[in-house]
Every structure is written in structure tokens, then in C-alpha cells.
Backbone bond lengths (Angstrom), bond angles and torsions (degrees), N, CA, C in turn:
res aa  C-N    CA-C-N  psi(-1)  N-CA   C-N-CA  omega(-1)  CA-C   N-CA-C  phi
1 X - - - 1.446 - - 1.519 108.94 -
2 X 1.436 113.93 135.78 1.357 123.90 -173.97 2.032 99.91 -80.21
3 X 1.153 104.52 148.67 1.334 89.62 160.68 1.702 99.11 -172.33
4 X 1.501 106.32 169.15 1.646 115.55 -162.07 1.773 92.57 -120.42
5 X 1.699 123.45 134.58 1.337 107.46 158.21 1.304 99.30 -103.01
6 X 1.472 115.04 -177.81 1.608 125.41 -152.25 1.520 98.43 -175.37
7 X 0.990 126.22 149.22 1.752 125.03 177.50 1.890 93.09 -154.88
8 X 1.450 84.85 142.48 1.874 91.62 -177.52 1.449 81.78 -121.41
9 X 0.915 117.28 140.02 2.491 124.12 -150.25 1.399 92.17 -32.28
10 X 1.660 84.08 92.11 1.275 101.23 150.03 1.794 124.49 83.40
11 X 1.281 113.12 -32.53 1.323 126.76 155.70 1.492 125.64 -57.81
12 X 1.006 114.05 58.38 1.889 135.15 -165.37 2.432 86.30 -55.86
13 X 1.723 92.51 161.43 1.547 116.52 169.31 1.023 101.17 -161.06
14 X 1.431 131.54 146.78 0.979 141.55 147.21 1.571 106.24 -78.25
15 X 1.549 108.43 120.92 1.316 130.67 -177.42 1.738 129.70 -97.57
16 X 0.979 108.47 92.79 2.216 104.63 -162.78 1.892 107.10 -98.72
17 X 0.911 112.13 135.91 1.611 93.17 -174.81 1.978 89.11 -104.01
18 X 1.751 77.48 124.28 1.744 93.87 177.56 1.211 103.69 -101.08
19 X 1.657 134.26 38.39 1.741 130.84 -179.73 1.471 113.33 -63.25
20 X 1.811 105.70 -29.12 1.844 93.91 -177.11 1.821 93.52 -114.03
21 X 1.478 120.37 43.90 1.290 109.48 -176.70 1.461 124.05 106.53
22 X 1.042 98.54 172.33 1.491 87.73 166.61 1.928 106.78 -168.27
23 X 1.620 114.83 156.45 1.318 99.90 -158.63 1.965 106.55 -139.08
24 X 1.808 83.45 42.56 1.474 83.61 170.09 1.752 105.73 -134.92
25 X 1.264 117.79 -159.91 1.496 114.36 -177.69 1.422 100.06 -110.68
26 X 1.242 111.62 112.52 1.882 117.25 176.12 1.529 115.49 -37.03
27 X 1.645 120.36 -49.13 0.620 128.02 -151.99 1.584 118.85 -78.61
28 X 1.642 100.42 -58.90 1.822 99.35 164.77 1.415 114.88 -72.99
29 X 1.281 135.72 -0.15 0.789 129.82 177.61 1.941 125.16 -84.66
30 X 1.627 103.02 -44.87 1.501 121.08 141.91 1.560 106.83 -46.47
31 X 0.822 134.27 -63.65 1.427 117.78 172.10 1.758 123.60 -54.72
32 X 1.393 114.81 -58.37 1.437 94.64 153.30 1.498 145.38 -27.80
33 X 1.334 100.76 -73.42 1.478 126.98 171.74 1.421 103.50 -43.85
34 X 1.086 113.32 -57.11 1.896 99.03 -157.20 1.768 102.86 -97.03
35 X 0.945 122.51 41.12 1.703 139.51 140.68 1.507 106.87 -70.33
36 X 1.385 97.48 119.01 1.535 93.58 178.89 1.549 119.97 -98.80
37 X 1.885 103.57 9.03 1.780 93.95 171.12 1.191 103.18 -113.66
38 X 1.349 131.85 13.72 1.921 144.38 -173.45 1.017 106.89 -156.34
39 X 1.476 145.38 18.53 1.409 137.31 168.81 1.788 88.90 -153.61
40 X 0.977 95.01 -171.60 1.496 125.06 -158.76 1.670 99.18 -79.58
41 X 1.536 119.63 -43.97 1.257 98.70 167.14 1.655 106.12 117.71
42 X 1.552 135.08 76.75 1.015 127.34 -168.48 1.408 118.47 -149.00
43 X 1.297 140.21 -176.63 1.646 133.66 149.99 1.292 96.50 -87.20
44 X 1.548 145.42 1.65 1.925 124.58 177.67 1.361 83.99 162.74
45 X 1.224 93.83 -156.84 1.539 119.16 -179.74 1.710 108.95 -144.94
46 X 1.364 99.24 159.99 1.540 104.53 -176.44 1.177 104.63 -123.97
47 X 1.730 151.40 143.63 1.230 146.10 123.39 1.025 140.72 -65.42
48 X 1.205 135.68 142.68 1.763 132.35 171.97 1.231 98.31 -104.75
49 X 1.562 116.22 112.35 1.322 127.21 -177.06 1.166 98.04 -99.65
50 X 1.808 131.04 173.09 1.333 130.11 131.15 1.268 131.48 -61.04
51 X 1.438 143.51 -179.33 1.636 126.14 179.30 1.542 91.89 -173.32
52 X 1.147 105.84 143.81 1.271 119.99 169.92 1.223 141.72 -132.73
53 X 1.833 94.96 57.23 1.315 126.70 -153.91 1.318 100.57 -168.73
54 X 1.227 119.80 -8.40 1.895 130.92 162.82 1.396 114.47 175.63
55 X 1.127 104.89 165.40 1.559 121.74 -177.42 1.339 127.53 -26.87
56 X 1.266 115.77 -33.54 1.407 139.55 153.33 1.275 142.81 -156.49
57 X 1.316 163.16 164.24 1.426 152.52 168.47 1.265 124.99 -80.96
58 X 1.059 145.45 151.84 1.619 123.46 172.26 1.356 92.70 -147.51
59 X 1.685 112.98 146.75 1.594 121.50 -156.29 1.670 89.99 -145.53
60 X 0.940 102.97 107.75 1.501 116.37 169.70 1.490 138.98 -122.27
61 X 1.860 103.39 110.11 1.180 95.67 -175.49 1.364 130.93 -101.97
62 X 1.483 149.15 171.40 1.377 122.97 -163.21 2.367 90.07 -95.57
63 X 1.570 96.05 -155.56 1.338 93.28 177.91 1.143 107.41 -94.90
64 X 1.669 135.72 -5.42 1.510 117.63 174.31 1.611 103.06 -90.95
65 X 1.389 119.70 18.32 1.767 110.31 -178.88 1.008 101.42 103.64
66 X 1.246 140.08 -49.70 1.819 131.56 -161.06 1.120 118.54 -65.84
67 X 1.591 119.85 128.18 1.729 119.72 -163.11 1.487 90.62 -95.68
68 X 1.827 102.28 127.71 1.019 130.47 158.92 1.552 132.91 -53.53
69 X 1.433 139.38 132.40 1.636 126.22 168.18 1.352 109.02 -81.05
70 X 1.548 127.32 -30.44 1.162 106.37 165.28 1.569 112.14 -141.28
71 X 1.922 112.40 -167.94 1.180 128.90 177.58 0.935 113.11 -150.86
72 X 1.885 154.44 90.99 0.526 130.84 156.94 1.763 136.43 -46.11
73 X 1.162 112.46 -49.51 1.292 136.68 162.03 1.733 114.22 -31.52
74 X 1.040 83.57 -71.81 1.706 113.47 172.88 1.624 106.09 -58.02
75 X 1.469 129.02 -60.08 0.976 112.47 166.19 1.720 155.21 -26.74
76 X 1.753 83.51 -37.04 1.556 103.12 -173.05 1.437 103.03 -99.59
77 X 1.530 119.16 -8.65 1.251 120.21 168.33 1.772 110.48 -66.29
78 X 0.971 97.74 -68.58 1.417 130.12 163.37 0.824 124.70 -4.92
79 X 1.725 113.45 -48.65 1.699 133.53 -168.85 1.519 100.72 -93.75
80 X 1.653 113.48 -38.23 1.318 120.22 153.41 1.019 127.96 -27.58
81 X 1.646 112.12 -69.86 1.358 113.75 -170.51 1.565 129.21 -57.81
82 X 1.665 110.33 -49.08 1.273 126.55 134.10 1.459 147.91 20.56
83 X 1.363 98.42 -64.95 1.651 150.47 174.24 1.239 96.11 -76.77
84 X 1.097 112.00 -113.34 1.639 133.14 -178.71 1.503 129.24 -34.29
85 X 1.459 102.56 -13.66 1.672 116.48 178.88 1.612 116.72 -97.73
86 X 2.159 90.27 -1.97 1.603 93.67 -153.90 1.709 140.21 52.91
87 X 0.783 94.17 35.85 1.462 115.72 164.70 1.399 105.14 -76.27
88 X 1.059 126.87 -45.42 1.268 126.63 -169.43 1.853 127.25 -156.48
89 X 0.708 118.53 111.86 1.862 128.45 -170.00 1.707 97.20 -57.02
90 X 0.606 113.56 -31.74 2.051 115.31 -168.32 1.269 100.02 -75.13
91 X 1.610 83.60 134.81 1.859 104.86 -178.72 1.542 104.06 -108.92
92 X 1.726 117.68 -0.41 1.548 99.41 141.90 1.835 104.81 -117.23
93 X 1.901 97.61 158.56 1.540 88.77 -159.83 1.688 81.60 -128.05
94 X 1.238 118.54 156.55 1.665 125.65 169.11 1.516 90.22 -96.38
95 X 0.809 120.21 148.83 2.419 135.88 155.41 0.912 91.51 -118.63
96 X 1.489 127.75 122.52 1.177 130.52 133.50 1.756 110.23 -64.92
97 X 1.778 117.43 115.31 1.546 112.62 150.34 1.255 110.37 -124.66
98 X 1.503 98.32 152.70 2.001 93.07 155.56 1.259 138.83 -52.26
99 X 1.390 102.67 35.71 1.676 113.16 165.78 1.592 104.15 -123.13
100 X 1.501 106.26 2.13 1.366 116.58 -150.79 1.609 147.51 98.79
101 X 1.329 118.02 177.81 1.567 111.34 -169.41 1.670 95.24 -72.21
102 X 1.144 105.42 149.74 1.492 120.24 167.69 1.387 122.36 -124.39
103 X 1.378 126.98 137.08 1.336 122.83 -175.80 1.789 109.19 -104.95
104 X 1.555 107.43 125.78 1.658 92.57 177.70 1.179 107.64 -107.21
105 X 1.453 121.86 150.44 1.697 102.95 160.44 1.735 111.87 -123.25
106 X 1.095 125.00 136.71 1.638 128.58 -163.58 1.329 109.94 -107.18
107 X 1.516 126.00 136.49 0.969 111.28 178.70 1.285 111.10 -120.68
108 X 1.539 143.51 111.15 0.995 146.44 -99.24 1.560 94.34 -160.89
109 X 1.752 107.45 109.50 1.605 126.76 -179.71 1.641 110.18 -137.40
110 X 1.242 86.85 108.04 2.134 115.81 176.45 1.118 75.26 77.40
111 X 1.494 153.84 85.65 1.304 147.60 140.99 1.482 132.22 68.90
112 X 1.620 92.75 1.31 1.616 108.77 174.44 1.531 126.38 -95.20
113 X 0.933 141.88 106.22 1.558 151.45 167.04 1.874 98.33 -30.62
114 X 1.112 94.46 80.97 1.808 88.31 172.04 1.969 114.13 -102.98
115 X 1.053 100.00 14.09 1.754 101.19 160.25 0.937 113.58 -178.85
116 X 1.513 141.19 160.15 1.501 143.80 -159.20 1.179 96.20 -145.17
117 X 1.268 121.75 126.24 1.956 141.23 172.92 1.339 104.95 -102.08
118 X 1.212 135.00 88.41 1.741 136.22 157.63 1.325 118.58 -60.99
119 X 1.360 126.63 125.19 1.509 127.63 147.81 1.687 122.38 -52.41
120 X 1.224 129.23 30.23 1.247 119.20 -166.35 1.636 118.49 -52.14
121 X 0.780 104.47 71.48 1.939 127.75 173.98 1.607 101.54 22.46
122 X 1.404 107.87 -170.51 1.462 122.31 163.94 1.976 131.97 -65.99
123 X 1.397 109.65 113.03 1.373 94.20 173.74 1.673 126.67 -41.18
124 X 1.052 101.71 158.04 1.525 104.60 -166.70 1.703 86.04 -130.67
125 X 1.875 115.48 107.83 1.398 121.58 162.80 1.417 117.08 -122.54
126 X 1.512 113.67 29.82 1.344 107.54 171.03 1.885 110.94 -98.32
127 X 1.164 132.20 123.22 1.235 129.76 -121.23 1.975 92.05 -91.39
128 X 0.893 117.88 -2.27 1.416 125.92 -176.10 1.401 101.96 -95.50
129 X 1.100 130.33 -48.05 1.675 113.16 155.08 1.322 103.42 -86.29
130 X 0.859 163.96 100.29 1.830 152.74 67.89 1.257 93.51 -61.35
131 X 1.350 155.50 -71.49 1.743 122.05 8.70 1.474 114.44 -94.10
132 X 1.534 102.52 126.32 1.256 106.13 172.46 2.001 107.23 -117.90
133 X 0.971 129.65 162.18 1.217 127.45 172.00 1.315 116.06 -87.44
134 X 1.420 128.00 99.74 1.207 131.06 -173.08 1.260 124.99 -149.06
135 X 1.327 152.04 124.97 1.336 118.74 -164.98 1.399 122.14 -106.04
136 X 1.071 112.68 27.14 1.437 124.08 -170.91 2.223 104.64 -112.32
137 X 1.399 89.70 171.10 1.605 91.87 -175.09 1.469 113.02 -69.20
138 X 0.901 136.33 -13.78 1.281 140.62 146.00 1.632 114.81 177.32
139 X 1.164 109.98 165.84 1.847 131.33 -147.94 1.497 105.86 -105.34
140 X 1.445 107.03 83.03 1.204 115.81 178.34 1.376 123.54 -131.17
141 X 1.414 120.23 111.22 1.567 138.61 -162.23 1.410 104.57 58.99
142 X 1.569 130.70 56.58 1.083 129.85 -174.10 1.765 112.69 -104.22
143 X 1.190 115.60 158.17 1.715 101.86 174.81 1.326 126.04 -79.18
144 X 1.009 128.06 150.00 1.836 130.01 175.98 1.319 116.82 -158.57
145 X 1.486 121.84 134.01 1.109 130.59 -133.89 1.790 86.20 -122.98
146 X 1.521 100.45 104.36 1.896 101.29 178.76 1.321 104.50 -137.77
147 X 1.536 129.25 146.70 1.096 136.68 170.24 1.863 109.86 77.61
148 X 1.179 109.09 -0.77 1.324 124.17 -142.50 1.621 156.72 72.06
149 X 1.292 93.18 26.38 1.634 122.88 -158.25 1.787 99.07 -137.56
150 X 1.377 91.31 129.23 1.412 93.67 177.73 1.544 105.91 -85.26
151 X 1.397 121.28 151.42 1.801 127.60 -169.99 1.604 79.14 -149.14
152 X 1.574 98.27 134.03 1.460 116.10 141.30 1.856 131.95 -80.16
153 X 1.167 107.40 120.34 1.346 108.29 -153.50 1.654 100.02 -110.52
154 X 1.242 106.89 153.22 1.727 106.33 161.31 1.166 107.63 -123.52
155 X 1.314 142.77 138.08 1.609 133.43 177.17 1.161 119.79 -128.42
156 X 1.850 132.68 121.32 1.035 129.73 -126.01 1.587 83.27 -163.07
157 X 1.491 120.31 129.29 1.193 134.43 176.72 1.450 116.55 -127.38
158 X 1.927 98.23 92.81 2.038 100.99 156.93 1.186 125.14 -108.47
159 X 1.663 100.83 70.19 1.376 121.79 164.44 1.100 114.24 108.05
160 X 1.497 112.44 -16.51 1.244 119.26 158.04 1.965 112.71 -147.17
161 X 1.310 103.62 159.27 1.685 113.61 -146.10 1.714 96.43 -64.75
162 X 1.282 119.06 127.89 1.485 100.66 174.91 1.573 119.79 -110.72
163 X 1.289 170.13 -160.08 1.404 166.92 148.66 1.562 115.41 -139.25
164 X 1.214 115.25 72.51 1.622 119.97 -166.73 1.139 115.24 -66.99
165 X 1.593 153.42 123.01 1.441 128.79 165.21 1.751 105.74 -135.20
166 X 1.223 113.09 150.05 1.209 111.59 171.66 1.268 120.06 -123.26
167 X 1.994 113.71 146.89 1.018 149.47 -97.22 1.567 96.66 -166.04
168 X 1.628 112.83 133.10 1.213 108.25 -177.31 1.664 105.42 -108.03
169 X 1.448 135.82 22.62 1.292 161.53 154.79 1.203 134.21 -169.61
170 X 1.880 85.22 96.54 1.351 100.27 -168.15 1.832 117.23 -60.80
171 X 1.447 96.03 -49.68 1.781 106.11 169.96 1.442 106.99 -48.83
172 X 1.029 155.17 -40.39 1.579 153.42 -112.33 1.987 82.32 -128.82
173 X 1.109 120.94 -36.78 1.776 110.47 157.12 0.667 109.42 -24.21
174 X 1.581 107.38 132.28 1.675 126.09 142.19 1.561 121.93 -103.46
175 X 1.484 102.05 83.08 1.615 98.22 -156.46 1.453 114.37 -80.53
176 X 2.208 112.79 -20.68 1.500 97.87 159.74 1.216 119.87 -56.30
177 X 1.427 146.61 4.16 1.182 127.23 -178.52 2.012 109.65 -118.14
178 X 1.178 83.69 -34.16 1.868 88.49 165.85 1.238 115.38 -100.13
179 X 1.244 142.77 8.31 1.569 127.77 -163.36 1.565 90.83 -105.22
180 X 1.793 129.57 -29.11 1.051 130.79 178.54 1.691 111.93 -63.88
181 X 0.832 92.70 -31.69 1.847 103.02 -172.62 1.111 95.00 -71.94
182 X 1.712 137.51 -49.38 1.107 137.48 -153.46 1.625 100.19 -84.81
183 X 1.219 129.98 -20.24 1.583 143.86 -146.70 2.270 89.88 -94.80
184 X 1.664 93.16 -62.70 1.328 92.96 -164.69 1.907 111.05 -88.36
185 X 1.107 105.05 6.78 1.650 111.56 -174.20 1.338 116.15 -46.23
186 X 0.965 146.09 117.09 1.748 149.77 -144.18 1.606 98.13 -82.29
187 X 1.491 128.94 -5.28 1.194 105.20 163.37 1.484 126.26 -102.12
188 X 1.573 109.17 26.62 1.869 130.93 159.33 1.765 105.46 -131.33
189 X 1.785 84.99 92.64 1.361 106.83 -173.62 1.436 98.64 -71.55
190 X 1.481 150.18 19.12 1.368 146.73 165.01 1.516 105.41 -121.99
191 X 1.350 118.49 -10.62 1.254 129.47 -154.12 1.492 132.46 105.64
192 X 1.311 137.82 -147.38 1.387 142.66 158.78 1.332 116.25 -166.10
193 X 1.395 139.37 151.64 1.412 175.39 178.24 2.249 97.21 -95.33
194 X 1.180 131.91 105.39 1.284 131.39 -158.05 1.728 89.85 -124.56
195 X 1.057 121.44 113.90 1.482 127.31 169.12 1.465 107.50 -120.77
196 X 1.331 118.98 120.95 1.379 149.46 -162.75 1.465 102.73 -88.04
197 X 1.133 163.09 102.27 1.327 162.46 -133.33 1.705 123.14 -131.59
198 X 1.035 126.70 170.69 1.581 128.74 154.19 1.220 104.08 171.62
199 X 1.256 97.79 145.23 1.641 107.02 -175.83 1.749 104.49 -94.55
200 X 1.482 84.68 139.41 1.845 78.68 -178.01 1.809 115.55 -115.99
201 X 1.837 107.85 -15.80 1.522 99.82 139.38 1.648 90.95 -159.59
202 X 1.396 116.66 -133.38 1.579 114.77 -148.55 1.444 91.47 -85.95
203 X 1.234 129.62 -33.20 1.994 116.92 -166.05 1.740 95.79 -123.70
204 X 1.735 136.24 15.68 1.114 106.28 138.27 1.683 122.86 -149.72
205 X 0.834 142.33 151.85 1.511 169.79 102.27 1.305 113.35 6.29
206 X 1.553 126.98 139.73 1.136 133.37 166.14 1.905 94.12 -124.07
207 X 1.361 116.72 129.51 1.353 107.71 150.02 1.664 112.29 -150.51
208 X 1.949 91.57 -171.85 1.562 87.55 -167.09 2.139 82.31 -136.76
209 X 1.651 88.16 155.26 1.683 85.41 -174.33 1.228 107.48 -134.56
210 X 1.263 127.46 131.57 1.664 144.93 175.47 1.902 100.29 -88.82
211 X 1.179 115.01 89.74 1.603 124.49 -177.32 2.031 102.84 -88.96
212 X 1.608 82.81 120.47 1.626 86.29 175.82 1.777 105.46 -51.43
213 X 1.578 108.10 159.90 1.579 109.32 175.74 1.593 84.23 87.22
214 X 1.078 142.11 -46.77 2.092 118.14 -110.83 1.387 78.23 -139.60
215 X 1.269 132.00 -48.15 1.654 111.55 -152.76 1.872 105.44 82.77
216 X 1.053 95.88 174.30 1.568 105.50 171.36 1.089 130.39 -63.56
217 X 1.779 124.63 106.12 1.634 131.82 -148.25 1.721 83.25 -120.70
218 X 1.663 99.57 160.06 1.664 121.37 174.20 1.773 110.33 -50.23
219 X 1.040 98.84 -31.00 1.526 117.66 -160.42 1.532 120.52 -155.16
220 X 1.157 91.74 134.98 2.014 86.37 163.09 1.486 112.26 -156.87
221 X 1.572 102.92 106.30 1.652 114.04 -167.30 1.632 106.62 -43.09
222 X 1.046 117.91 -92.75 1.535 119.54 167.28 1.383 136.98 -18.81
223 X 1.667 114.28 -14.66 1.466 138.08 -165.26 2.314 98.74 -105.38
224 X 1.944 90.86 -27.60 1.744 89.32 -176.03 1.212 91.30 -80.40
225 X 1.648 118.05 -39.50 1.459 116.12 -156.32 1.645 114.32 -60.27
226 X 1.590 104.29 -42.54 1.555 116.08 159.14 1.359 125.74 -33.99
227 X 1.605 102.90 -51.26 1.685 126.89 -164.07 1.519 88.24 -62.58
228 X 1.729 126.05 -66.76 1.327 146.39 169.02 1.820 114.26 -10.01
229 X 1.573 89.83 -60.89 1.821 91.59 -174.39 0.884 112.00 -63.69
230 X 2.059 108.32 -54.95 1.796 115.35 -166.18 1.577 90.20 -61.83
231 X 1.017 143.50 -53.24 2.029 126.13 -173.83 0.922 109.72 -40.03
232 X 1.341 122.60 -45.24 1.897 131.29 -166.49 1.926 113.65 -76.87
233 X 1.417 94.75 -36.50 1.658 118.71 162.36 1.500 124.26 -53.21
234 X 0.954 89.89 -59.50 1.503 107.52 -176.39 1.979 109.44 -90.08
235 X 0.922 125.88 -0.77 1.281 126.32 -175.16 1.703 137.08 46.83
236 X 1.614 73.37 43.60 1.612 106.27 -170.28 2.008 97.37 -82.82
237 X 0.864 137.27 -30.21 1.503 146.17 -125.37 2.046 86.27 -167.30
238 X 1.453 109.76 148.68 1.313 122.14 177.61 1.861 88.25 -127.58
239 X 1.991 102.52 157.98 1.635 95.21 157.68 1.641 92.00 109.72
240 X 1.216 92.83 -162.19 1.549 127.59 178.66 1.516 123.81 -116.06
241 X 1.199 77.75 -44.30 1.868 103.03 -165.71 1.776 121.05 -84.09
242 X 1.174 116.57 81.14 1.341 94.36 177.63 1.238 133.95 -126.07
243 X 0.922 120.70 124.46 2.121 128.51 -171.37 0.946 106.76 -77.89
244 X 1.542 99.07 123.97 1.547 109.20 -170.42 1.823 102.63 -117.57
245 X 1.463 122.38 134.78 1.336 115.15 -160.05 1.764 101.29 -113.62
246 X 0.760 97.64 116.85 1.847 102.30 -176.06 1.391 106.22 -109.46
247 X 1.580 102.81 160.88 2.079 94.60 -173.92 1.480 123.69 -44.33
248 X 1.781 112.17 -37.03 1.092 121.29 174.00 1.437 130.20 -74.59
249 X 1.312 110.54 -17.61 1.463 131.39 173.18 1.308 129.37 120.28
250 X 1.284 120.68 -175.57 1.551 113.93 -167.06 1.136 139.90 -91.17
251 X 1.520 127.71 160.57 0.574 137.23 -166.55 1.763 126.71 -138.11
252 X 1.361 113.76 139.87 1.453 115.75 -166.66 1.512 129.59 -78.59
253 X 1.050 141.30 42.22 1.908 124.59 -144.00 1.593 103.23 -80.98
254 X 1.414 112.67 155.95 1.146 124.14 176.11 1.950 117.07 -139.86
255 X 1.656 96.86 90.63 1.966 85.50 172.23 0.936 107.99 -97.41
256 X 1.475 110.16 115.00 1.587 139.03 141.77 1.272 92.36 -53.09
257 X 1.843 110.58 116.85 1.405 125.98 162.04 1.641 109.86 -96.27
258 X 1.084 102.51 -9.35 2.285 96.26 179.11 1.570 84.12 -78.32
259 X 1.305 140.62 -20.01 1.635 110.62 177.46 1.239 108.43 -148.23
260 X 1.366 106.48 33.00 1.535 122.81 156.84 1.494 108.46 64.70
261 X 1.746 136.82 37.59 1.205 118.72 -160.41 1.541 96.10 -147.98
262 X 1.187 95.76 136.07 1.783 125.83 172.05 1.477 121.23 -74.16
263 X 1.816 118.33 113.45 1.018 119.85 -158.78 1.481 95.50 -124.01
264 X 1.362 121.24 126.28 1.611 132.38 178.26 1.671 109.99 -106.27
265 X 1.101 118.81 146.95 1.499 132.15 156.37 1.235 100.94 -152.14
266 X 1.633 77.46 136.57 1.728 100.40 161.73 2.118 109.69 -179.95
267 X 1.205 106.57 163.80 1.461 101.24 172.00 0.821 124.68 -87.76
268 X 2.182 117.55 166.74 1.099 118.15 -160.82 1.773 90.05 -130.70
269 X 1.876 117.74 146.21 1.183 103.24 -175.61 1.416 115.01 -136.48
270 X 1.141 142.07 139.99 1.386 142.22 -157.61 1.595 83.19 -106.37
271 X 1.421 77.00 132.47 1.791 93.70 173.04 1.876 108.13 -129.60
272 X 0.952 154.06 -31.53 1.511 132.05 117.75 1.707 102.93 -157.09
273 X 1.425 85.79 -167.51 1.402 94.29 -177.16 1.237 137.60 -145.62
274 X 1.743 145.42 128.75 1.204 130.54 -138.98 1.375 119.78 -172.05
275 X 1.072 161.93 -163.55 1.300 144.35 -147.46 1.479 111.21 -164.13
276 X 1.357 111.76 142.70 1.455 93.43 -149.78 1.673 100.05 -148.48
277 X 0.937 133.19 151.84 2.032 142.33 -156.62 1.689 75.19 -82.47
278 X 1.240 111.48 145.29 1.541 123.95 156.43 0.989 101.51 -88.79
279 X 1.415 142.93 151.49 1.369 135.62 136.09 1.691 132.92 -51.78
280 X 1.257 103.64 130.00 1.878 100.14 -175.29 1.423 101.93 -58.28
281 X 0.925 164.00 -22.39 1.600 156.87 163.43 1.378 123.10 -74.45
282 X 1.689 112.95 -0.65 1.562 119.87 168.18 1.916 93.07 -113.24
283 X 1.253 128.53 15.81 1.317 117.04 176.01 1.705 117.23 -93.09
């Protein structure tokens, strides 16, 4: 199997273009593959599907197998790959994911994709779609009692469930040991996405994110964009604009509140590419 890796800071996929099909099992196979002392080494894998409902499909699974609804990260890779593989001349691209259509826009110098602008749709804070268990109109700077420590949480779903809380050392986390607690906690009946936060002045944020499936990744597009609202929610952060700095690096978000919609930039980077034995039990 041919395949491309790619990391949007630091959030690496193994990338396969499935345009005429494809003839293995996504699932053990993302689990194979993204072992980093017997596979190639990744947070999941991504596909380039066809779609016939936008420009392309994108199917993303994490590294324990479980197919993802979205990527931010992955997304802007995505639109990259796209581009640059010739697949397609358009410097705006539709994705179809199971979080929904996505709009990219590329901005494209000597033929290189040097930044990617996502439409990442409308936050979702009504607590029955994130789903979080809550009974109120939605869960913002609320208390929750994990690990044995009470955390004020905000929980905010773009496309996938997020649990924001802020933290007066973010580095000084130990998120293998709390991010699991926070991931399987019985009041995120799908799970949760846990981004650890702090504001470092009025328009940016430093955080770190424990991603269900993944464990603790460089980055997680959808996890700043989260970080982004609950700041703006909570009146942590003033503006529109806020840079959000993840281990791998930063990132731009922008909610437009006249039409309720979440705007990401950031780059996408090919790091190489090479071909690799499937395993007969992912065929």
C-alpha cells in the first residue's frame, strides 16, 4: 500500500488516496500502521475518498481503530494533499466528513499550499449533541468532579465532543494519568477530546490535549477551535481572533458571531512518502 505522511504542527496521519477504492480494512489497519515501533508511526490514518456531496470525502480513523467525524489538523492536510497530488486545480475545496461539509481555502505560492483556511461550521453547546450529560442549555464553566479534583469545564462540540478546562500549568500536567479519566467519564456517553488550557494574555491561549483513540497528540485542530469558543465564553480572551499555541504550534481561530461560524488557519506539511506490506489480517 502506497501511502503519504503529513503532520499539521505536529499532529502526523498516515494519508492513502482511496479515489479508485480501496482493498484493505481501515480499521486494523490504522491500528497497525500507526505503531510507531512496527508500523510507520502516526496519531491514525486519513483517506481520500470520492463523495458525491463535495469535492472530496475524508475518513478518519484515530490509532486505536475508531473512525473519527472530524480533523481539523487532518483536514488542512487533506486539502493539501489534494492540491499538490493534482487531484484537483481549485484553491477552494468542499470535504465531505462526518462532522460535515467543510470549506478550505489555500493559499498557494510557486505552487506550494503555504496555509489552509477551514470553515469549521458552527459550535455545537447544546449538551445533548456534544453529548455530554448535563441538564442545563449548555455546559459552560461548570464544575466536575474527576480524578478527585473538582475542574471547571466548558464542553463544546465541532464535530467532535470537546471538554475545555483551564489550568494554571499547562506543561506541569500529567495528562497520561488524568486525560484517561477525563476521556472515559460516564458523563461523555461517546467519550471526550480534554484540552488543558491557560490564557497567556487577552487574544491567546496556550493548551495541551488528551484526544480520545490517540492519547496526547502535538495538536488537535478542532480541540484549539474548542479551546477558542470556551475563552470567548467564559471571558477568558476578548475579540474574535484567537491564537491558540499547541506543542506543535500555532494556530489562528476566528468566531464570526453574525453567522455563528468557526474559522481555522494554519499549515499543512508533507514529511515523506513510501509504501508499506499491509498485514494479512487488515485485508
Amino acid at each position: 500500500m502506497k501511502f503519504t505522511k503529513m503532520h499539521g504542527i505536529g499532529n502526523d496521519y498516515i494519508y492513502v488516496n482511496c479515489i479508485d477504492g480501496m482493498d484493505f480494512d481501515p480499521v486494523e489497519t490504522s491500528i497497525q500502521l500507526s505503531d510507531r515501533h512496527f508500523g510507520v508511526g502516526s496519531d491514525g490514518m486519513i483517506l481520500i475518498c470520492p463523495s458525491d456531496k463535495a469535492d472530496f470525502r475524508m475518513r478518519m480513523f484515530n490509532a486505536d481503530g475508531s473512525e473519527g467525524k472530524m480533523c481539523g489538523n487532518g483536514v488542512r492536510c487533506f486539502a493539501k494533499y489534494v492540491y499538490c497530488k493534482g487531484l484537483t486545480d481549485k484553491t477552494v475545496i468542499t470535504i465531505e466528513t462526518l462532522g460535515g461539509i467543510k470549506t478550505a481555502w489555500l493559499t498557494v505560492e510557486k505552487g506550494d499550499v503555504t496555509a489552509i483556511r477551514v470553515n469549521m461550521g458552527s459550535p455545537i453547546l447544546k449538551p445533548a449533541l456534544i453529548p455530554v450529560t448535563f441538564p442545563g442549555d449548555s455546559m459552560v464553566n461548570q464544575p466536575v468532579t474527576v480524578g478527585g479534583r473538582q475542574w471547571q469545564v466548558t464542553c463544546v462540540s465541532m464535530g467532535n465532543p470537546h471538554c475545555v478546562t483551564f489550568v494554571d500549568d499547562v506543561d506541569g500536567m500529567e495528562l497520561e494519568k488524568i486525560g484517561p479519566l477525563f476521556e472515559n467519564n460516564p458523563i461523555f456517553p461517546e467519550r471526550v477530546n480534554t484540552e488543558f488550557a491557560k490564557k497567556l494574555d487577552d487574544s491567546t491561549v496556550q493548551m495541551r490535549v488528551w484526544e480520545r483513540g490517540s492519547g496526547e497528540t502535538w495538536a488537535c485542530g478542532t480541540g484549539a477551535c474548542a479551546v477558542a469558543v470556551a475563552s470567548l465564553l467564559t471571558g477568558t480572551v476578548r475579540g474574535e481572533r484567537v491564537t491558540v499555541k499547541l506543542r506543535g504550534g500555532d494556530l489562528l481561530i476566528e468566531w464570526d458571531r453574525n453567522d455563528d461560524t468557526v474559522y481555522m488557519t494554519g499549515t499543512a506539511t508533507f514529511v515523506f512518502e513510501g509504501e508499506v506490506e499491509v498485514p494479512a489480517c487488515a485485508r
